[in-house]
C-alpha positions as CSV (number, residue, x, y, z in Angstrom):
1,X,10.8,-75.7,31.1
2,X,11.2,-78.7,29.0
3,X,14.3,-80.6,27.5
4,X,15.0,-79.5,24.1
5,X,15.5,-81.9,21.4
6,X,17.6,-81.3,18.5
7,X,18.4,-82.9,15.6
8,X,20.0,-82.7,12.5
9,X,18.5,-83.1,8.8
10,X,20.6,-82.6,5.8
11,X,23.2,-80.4,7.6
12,X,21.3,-78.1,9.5
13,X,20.1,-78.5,13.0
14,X,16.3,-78.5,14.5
15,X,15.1,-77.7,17.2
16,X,12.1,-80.0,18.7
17,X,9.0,-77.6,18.8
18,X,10.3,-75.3,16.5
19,X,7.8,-73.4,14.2
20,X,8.6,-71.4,11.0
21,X,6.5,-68.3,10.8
22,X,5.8,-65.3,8.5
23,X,5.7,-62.1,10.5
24,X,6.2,-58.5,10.4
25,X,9.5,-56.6,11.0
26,X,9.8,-54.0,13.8
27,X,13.4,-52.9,12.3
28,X,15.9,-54.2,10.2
29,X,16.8,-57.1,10.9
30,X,19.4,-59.8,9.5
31,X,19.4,-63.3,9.1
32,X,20.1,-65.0,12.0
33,X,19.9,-62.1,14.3
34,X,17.9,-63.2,17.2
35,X,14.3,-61.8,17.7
36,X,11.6,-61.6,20.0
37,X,7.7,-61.6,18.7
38,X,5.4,-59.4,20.5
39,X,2.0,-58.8,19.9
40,X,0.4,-56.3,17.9
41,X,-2.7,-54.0,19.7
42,X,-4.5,-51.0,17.5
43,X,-6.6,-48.5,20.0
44,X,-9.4,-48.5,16.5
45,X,-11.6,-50.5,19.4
46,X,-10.5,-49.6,22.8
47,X,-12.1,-52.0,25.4
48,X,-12.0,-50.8,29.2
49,X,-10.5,-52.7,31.6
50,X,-11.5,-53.5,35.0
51,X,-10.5,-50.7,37.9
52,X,-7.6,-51.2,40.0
53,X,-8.5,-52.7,43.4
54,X,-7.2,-49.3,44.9
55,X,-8.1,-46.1,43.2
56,X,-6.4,-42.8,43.1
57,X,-7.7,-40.8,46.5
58,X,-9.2,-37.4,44.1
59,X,-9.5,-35.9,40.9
60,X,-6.9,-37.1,38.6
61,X,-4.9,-34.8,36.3
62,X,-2.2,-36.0,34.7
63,X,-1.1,-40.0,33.9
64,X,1.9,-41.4,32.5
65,X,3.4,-45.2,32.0
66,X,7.2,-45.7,32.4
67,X,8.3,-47.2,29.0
68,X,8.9,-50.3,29.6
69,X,4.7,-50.6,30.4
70,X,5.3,-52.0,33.8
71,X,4.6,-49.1,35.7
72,X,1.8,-46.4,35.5
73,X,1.1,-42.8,37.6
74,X,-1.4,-41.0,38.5
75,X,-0.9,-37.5,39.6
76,X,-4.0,-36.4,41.6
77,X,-5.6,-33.7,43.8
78,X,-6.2,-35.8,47.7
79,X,-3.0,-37.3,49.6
80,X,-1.2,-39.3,48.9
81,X,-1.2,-36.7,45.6
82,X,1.1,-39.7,43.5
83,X,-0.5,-43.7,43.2
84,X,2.0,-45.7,41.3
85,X,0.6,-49.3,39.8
86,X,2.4,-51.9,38.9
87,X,0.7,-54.1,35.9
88,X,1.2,-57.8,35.9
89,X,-1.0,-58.9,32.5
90,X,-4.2,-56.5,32.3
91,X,-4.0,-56.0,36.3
92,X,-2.8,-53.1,37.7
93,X,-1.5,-53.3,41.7
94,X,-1.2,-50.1,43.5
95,X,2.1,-50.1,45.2
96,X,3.1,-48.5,48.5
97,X,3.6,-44.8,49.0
98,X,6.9,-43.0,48.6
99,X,7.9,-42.6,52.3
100,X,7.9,-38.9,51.2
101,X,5.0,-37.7,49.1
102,X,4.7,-34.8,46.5
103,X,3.6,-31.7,49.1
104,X,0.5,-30.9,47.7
105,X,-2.1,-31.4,44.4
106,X,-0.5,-33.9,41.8
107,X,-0.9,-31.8,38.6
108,X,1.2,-33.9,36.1
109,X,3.5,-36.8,36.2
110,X,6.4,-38.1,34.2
111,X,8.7,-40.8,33.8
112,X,12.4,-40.6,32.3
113,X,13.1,-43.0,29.3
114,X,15.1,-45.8,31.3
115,X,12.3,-45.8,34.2
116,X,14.9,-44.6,36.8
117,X,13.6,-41.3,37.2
118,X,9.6,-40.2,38.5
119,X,8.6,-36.2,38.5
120,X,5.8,-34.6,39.6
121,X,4.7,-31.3,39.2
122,X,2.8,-30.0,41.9
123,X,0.8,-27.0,43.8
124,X,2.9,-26.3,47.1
125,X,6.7,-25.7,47.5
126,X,8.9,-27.1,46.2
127,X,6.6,-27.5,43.3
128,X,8.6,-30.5,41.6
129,X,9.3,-33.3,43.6
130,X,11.6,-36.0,41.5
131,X,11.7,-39.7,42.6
132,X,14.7,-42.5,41.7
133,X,13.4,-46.1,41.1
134,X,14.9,-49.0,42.6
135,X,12.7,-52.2,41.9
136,X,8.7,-51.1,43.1
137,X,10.6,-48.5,45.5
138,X,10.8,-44.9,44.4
139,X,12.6,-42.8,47.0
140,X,12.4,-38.6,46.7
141,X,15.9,-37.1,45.8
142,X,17.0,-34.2,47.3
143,X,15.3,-30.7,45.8
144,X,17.1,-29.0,42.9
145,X,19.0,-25.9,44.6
146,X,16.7,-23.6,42.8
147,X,13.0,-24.3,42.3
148,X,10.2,-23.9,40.0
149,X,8.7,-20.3,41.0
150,X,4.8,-21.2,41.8
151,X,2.3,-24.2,41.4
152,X,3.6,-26.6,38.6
153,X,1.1,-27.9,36.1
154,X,3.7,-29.7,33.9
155,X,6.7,-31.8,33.5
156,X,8.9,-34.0,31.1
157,X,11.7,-35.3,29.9
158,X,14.0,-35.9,27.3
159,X,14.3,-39.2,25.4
160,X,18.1,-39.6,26.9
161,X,17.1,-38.3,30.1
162,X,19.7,-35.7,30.3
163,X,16.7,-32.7,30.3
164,X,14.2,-32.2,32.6
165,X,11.6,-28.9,32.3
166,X,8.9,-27.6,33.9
167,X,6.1,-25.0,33.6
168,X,4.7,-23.4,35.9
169,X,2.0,-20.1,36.7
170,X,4.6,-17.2,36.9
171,X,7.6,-16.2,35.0
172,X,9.8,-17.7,33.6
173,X,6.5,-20.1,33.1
174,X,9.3,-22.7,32.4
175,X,12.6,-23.9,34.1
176,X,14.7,-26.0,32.7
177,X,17.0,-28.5,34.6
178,X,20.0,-30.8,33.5
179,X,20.4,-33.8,34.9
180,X,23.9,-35.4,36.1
181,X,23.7,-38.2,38.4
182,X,21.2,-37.7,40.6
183,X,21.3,-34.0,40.4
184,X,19.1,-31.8,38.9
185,X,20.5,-28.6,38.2
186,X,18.6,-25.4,36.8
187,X,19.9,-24.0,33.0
188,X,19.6,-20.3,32.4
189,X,16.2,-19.2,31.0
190,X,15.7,-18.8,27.6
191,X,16.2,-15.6,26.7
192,X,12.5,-15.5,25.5
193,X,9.7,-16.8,27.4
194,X,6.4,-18.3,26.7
195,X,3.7,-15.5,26.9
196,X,2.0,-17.0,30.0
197,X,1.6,-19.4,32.5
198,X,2.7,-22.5,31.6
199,X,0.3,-25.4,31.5
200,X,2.1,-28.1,29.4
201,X,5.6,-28.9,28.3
202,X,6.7,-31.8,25.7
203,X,10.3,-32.7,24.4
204,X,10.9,-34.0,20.7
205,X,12.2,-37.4,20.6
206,X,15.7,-36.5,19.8
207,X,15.6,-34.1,22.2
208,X,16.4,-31.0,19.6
209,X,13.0,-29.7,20.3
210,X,11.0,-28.2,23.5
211,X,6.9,-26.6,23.4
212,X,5.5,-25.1,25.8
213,X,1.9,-24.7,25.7
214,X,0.7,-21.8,28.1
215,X,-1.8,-19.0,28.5
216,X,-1.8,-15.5,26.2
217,X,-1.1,-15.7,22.6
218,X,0.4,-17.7,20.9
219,X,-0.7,-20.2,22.9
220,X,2.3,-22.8,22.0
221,X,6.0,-21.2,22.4
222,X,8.8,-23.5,20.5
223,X,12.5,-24.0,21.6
224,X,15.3,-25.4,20.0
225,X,17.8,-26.8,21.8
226,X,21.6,-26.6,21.4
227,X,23.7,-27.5,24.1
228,X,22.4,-26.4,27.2
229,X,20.6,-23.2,25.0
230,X,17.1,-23.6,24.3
231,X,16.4,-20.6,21.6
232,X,12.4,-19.4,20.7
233,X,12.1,-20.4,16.8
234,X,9.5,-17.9,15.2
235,X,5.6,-18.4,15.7
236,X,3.6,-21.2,13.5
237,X,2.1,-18.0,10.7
238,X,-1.4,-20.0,11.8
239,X,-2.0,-20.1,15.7
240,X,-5.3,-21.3,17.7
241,X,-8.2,-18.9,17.4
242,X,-9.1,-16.2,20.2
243,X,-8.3,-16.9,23.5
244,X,-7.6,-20.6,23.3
245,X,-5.5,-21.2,26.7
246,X,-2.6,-24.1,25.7
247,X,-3.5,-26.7,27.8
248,X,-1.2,-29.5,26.0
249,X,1.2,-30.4,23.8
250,X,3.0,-33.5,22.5
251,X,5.1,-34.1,19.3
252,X,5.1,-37.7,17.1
253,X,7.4,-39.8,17.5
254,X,9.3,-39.0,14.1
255,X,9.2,-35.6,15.7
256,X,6.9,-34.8,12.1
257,X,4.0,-33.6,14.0
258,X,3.2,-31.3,16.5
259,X,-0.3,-31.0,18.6
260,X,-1.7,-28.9,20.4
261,X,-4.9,-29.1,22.8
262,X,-6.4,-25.6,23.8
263,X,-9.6,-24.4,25.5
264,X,-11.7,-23.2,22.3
265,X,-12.9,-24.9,19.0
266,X,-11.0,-26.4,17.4
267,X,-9.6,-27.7,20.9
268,X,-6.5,-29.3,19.1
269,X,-4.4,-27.7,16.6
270,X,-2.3,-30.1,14.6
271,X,1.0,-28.6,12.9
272,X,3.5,-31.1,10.7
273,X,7.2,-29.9,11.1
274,X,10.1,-29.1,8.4
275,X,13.0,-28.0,9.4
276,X,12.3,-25.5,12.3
277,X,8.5,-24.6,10.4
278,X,5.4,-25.9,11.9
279,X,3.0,-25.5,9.7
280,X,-0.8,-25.9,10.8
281,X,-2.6,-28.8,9.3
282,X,-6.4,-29.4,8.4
283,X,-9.0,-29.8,11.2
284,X,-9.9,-32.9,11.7
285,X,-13.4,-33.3,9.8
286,X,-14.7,-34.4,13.6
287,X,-13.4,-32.6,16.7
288,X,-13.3,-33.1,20.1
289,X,-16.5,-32.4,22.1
290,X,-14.9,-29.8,24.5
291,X,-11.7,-27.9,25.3
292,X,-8.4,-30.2,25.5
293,X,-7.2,-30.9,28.0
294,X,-4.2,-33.1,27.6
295,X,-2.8,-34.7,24.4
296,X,-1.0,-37.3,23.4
297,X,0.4,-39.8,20.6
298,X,1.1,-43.4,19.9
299,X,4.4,-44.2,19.8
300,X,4.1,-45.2,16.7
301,X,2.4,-42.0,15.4
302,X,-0.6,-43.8,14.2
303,X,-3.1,-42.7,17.1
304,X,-3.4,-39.4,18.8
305,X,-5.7,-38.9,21.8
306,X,-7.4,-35.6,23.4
307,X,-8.5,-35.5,26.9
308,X,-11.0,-33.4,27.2
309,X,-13.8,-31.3,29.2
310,X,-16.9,-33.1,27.5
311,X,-18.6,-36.6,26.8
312,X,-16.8,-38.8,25.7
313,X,-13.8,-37.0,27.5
314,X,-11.4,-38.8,25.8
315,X,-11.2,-38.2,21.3
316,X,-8.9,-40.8,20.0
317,X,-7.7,-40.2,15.9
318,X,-6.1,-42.3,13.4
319,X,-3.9,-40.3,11.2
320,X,-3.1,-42.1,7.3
321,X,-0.6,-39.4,6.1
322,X,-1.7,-35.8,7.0
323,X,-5.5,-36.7,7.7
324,X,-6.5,-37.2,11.7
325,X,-9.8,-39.2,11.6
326,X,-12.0,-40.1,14.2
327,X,-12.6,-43.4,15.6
328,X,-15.7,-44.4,17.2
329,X,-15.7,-43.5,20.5
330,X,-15.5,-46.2,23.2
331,X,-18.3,-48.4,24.1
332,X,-17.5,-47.6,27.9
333,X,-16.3,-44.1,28.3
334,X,-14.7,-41.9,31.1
335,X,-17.8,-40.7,33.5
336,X,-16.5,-37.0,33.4
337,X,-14.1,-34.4,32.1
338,X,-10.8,-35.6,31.0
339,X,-7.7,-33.9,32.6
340,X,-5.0,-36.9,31.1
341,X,-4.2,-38.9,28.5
342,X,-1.0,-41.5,28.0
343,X,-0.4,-44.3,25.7
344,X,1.9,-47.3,26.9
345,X,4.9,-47.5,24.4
346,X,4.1,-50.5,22.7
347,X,0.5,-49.0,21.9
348,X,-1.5,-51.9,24.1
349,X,-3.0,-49.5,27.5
350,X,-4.3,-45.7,26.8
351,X,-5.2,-44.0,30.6
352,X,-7.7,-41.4,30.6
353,X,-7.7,-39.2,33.7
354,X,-10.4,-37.6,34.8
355,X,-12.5,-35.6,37.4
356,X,-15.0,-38.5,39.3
357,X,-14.4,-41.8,40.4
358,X,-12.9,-44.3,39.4
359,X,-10.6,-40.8,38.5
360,X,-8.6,-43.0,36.2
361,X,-10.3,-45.1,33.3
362,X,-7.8,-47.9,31.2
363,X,-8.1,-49.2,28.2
364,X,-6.7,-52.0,25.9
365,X,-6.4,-51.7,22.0
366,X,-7.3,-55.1,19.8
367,X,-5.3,-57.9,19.1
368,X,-4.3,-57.5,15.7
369,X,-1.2,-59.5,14.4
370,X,2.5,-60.3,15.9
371,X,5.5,-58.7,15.1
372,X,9.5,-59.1,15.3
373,X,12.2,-57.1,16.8
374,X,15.8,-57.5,16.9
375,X,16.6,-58.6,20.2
376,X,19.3,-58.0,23.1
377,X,18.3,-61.1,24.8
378,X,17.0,-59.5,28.1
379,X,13.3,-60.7,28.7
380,X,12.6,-57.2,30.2
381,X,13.2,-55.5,26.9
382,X,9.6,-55.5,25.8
383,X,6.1,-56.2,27.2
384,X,3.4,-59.3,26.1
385,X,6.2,-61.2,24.5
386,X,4.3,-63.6,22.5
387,X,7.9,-65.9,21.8
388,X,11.6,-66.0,20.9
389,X,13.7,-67.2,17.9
390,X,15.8,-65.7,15.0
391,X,15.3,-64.4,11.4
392,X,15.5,-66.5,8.7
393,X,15.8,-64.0,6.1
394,X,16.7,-60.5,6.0
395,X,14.3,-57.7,6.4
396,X,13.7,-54.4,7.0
397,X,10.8,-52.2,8.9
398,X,7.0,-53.3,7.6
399,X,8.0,-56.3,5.4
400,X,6.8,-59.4,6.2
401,X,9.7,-62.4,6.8
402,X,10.1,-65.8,8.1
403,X,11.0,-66.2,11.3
404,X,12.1,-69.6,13.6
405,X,10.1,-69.2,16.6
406,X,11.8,-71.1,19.3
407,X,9.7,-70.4,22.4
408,X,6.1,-69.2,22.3
């Protein structure tokens, strides 16, 4: 790095190199406050990347990126049944093994907020095997003293990493674990279960509510969480038509909207939440090709994705208030069905996985812009940092401020 120069002009100092900018805020922010500028990616063209050098050993059915983008997981159907990249730039590196592997077909995978903490739901006792990170290592802890009851098709977390549930093909169809330490320990069932077996599961951001989407009506069962008590709210008064097996479920960010991706047409059913109603939004005027698979939103609620059974395999939608439209598909898109579907948090990587080789298929949204975010001075804290600096004015979320961009 070189020697920085600074002077000082009419009482206030200068930094040699330094560049004033115009930019938009991630947050509030206050003048002074240091920031780091990151670029801005929108998934309206998705480009595919090149395959890893190593590709997942069978069909792929579930993919997820720890938060922080580094890492991403496929969950898959051939030993080793977990393949965990690491992405340096646009590459992604398959690490080593676990020294113990899941102990049979990889149905879903999920990372805890922090990126300590790997599940994956699985066919084969113990059905949910949970990994800790430490660097590119992830070591299997120790089973939960009481397991999931059959073949695992789901798992998540919650945001603070506190929750961990599971669904699964016989009752209770979902288990429920909190976590202290290291240990995973089972919560008493909720004293009304989803209908069927369970085939996805998906936290709120604030963690205040859990969806399970499963088999038999209705399709989507919804919990609400206080304390350790997760309590069925009533039924949405609109569910999906006939007998439209839940396959997935995911909620915005905001925790404003619900979705839901089933076997028949529609294939997604979109609900927007107040208070503890969901109430069932508008098809989109264009639907996915085939039954949904897997679903998923941007972090940012603007994008929401559908895996599904049919060319193109993979739907992506731009919502603009209440309205989910469309986008042109990809010019290169996933050879086959579409099992899984994952944004990385800052929006640049969606992962589609799917039934044939390459069994996962990456993409990368467009440069658009830059933006700042207050920063806690760790480089770690956000991926493609594009420079550092501090605010020159004060600012809030979406408006556009001068910035001193130091480095970058």
């Amino acid at each position: 790095m070189g020697e920085a120069i600074i002077t000082r002009r009419g009482g206030s100092l200068k930094i040699s190199g330094q560049t004033e900018i115009a930019t938009t805020f991630g947050g509030t922010i206050s003048r002074n406050d240091a920031v780091y500028i990151n670029n801005i990616y929108v998934q309206d063209t998705s480009t595919k990347l090149t395959n890893p050098s190593t590709l997942p050993a069978g069909v792929a059915y579930g993919v997820a990126f720890s938060t922080d983008g580094v890492y991403m997981s496929i969950a898959h159907s051939t030993s080793p049944f977990i393949t965990i990249y690491k992405r340096s730039g646009d590459i992604f590196t398959k690490l080593a093994d676990p020294s113990v592997l899941p102990a049979g077909t990889g149905k879903s995978v999920a990372f805890s907020t922090d990126g300590v903490y790997m599940s994956i739901a699985h066919s084969t006792s113990p059905f949910i095997t949970i990994y800790k990170r430490s660097g590119d290592v992830f070591t299997k802890l120790a089973n939960p003293s009481v397991l999931p009851t059959s073949t695992s098709y789901g798992v998540a977390f919650s945001t603070d990493g506190v929750y961990m549930s599971v669904v699964n093909s016989s009752a209770p169809f979902v288990t429920i674990y909190k976590r202290s330490g290291d240990v995973f320990t089972k919560l008493a069932n909720p004293s009304v279960l989803p209908a069927g077996d369970g085939l996805g599961v998906a936290f709120s951001t604030d963690g205040v509510y859990m969806s399970v989407a499963h088999v038999t009506t209705p399709f989507v069962t919804i919990y609400k969480r206080s304390g350790d008590v997760f309590t069925k709210l009533a039924d949405p008064s609109v569910l999906p038509a006939g007998f439209a097996h839940g396959r997935g479920v995911a909620f915005s960010d905001d925790g404003t909207y619900m979705s839901l991706a089933h076997d028949l047409s529609p294939f997604v059913t979109i609900y927007k939440r107040s208070g503890d109603t969901f109430t069932k939004l508008a098809n989109p005027s264009v639907l996915p090709a085939g039954g949904g698979k897997s679903i998923t939103f941007s972090a940012d609620g603007v994008y929401m994705s559908v895996a599904h059974n049919t060319t193109p395999s993979v739907t992506i939608y731009k919502r603009s208030g209440d309205t989910f439209t469309k986008l042109a598909n990809p010019s290169i898109v996933p050879p086959t069905q579409g099992n899984g579907v994952a944004f990385s948090t800052d929006g640049v990587y969606m992962s589609v996985a799917h039934w044939k080789s390459p069994y996962v298929t990456i993409y990368k949204g467009e440069l658009t812009g830059q933006k700042a975010n207050k920063s806690n001075n760790l480089l770690a804290e956000a991926s493609d940092i594009a420079g550092y600096g501090y605010a020159k004015e004060n600012g809030v979320l979406g408006e556009t401020k001068k910035v001193i961009k130091l480095w970058g």
